[in-house]
PASE-735195 format. One record per atom (N, C-alpha, C): residue number from 1; residue in one letter; x, y, z. Coordinates in Angstrom, 3 decimals, always signed. Layout:
SITE, NUM, a, X, Y, Z
...
END
This chain:
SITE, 1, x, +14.040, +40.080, -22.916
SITE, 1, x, +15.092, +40.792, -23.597
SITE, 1, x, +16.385, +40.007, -23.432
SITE, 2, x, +17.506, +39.683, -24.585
SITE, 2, x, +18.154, +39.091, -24.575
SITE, 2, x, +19.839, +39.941, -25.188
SITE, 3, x, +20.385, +39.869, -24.298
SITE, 3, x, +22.022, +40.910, -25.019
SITE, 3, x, +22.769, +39.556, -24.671
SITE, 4, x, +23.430, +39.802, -26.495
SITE, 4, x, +24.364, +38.890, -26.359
SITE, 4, x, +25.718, +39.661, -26.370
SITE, 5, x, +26.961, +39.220, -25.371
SITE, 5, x, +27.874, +39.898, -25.566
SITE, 5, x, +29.302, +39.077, -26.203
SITE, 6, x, +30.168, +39.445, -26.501
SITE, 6, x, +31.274, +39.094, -27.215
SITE, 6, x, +32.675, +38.850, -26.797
SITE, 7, x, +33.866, +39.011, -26.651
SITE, 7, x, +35.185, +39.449, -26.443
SITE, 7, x, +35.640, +40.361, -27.266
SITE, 8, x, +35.961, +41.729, -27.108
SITE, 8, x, +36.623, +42.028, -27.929
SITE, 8, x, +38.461, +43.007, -27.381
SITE, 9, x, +39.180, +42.824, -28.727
SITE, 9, x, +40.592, +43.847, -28.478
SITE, 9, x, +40.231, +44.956, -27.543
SITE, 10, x, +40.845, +45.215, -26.471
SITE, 10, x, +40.805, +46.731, -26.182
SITE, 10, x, +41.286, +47.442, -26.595
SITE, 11, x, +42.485, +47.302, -27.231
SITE, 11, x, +43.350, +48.334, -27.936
SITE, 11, x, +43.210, +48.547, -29.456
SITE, 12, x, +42.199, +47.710, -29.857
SITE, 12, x, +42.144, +48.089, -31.429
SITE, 12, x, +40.437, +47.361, -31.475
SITE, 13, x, +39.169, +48.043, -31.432
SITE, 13, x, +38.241, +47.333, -30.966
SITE, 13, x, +37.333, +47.072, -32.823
SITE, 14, x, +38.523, +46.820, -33.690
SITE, 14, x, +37.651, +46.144, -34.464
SITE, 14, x, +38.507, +45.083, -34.798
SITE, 15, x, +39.362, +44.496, -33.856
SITE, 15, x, +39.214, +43.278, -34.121
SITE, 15, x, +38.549, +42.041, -33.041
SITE, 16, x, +37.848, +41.083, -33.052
SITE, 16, x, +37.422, +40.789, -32.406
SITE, 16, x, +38.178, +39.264, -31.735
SITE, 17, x, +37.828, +38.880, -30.606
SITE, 17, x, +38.278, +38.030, -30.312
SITE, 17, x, +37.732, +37.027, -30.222
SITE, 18, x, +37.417, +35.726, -30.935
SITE, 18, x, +37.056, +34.247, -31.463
SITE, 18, x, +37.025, +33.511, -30.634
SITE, 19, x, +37.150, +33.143, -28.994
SITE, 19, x, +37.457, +31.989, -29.163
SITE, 19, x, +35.928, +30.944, -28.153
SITE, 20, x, +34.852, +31.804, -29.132
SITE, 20, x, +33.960, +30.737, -28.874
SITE, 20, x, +33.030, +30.779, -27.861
SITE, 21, x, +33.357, +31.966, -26.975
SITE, 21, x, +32.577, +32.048, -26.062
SITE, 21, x, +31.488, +33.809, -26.313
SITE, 22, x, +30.666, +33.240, -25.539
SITE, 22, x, +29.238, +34.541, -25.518
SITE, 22, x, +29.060, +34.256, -24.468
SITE, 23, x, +29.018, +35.710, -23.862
SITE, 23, x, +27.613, +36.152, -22.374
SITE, 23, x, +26.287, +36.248, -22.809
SITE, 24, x, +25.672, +35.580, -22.344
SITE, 24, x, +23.794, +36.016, -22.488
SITE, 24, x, +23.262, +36.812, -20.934
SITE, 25, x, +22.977, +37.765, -21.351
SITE, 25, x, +22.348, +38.267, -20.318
SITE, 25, x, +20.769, +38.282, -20.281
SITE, 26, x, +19.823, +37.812, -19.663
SITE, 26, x, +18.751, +37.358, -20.198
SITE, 26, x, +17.598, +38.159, -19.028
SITE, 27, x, +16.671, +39.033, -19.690
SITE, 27, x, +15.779, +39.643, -18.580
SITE, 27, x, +14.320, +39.084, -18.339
SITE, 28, x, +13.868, +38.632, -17.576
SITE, 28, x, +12.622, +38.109, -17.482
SITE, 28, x, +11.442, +39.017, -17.849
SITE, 29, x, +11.305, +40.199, -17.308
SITE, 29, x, +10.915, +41.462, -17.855
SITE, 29, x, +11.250, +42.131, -18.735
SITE, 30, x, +11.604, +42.021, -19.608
SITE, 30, x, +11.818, +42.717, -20.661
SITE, 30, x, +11.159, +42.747, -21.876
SITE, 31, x, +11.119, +43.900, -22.261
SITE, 31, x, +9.839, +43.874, -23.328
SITE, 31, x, +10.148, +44.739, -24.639
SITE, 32, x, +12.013, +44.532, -24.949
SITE, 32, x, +12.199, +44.595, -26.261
SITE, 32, x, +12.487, +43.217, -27.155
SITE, 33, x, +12.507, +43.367, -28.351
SITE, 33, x, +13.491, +42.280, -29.220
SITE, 33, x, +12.306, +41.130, -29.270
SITE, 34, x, +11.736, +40.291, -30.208
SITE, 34, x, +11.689, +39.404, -30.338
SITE, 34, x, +11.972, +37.824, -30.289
SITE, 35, x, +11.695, +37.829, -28.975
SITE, 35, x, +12.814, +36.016, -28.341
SITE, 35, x, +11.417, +35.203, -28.913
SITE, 36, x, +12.176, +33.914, -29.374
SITE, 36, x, +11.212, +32.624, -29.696
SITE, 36, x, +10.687, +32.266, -28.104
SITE, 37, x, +9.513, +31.674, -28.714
SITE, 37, x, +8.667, +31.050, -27.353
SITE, 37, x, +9.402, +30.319, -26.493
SITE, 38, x, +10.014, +29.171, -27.274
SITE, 38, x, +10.712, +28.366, -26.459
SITE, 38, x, +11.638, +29.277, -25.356
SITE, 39, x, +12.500, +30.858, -25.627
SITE, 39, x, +12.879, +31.389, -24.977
SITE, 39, x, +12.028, +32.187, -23.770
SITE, 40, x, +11.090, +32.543, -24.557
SITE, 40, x, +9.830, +32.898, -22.994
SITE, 40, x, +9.199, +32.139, -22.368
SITE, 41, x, +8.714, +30.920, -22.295
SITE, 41, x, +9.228, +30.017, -21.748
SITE, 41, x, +9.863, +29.755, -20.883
SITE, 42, x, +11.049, +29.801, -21.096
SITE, 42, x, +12.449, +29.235, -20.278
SITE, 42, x, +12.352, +30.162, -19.397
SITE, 43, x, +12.396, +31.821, -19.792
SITE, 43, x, +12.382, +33.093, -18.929
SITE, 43, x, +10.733, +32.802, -17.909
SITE, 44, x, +10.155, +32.834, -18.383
SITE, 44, x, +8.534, +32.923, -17.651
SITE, 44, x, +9.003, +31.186, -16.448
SITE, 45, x, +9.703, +30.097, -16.519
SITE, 45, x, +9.725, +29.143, -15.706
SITE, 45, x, +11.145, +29.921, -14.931
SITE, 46, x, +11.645, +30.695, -15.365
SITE, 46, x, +12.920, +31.196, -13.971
SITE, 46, x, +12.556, +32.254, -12.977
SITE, 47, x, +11.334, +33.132, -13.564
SITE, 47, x, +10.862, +33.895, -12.833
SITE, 47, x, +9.906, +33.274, -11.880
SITE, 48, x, +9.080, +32.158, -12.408
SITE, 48, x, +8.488, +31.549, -11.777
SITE, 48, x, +9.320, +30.989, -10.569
SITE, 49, x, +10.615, +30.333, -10.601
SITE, 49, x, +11.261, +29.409, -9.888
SITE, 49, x, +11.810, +30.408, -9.084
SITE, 50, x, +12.119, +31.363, -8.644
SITE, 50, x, +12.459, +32.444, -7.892
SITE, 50, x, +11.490, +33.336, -7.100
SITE, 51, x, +10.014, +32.566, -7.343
SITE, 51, x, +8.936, +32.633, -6.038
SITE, 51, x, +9.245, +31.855, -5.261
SITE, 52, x, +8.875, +32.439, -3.806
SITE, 52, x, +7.563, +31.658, -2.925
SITE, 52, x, +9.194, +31.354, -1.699
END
């Protein structure tokens, strides 16, 4: 499961703020949304790397 988040105004929250940056919050377990392989993958080798 993958949430992407944004910047936005607090005081007027439809405008948004541009300048280029995103949070990915990324769950190894997660079992909504459709991520490309290459992204499960990446998730299935971090869960892995956080054994043992």
């Amino acid at each position: 499961m993958v949430y992407t988040i944004k910047n936005q105004c607090i005081e007027d929250n439809t405008v948004s703020y541009e300048d280029g940056a995103a949070k990915l919050f990324l769950y190894t377990k997660g079992t909504e949304g459709k991520p490309s392989q290459n992204l499960i993958d990446m998730l299935k080798y971090i869960e892995k790397s956080g054994e043992g």
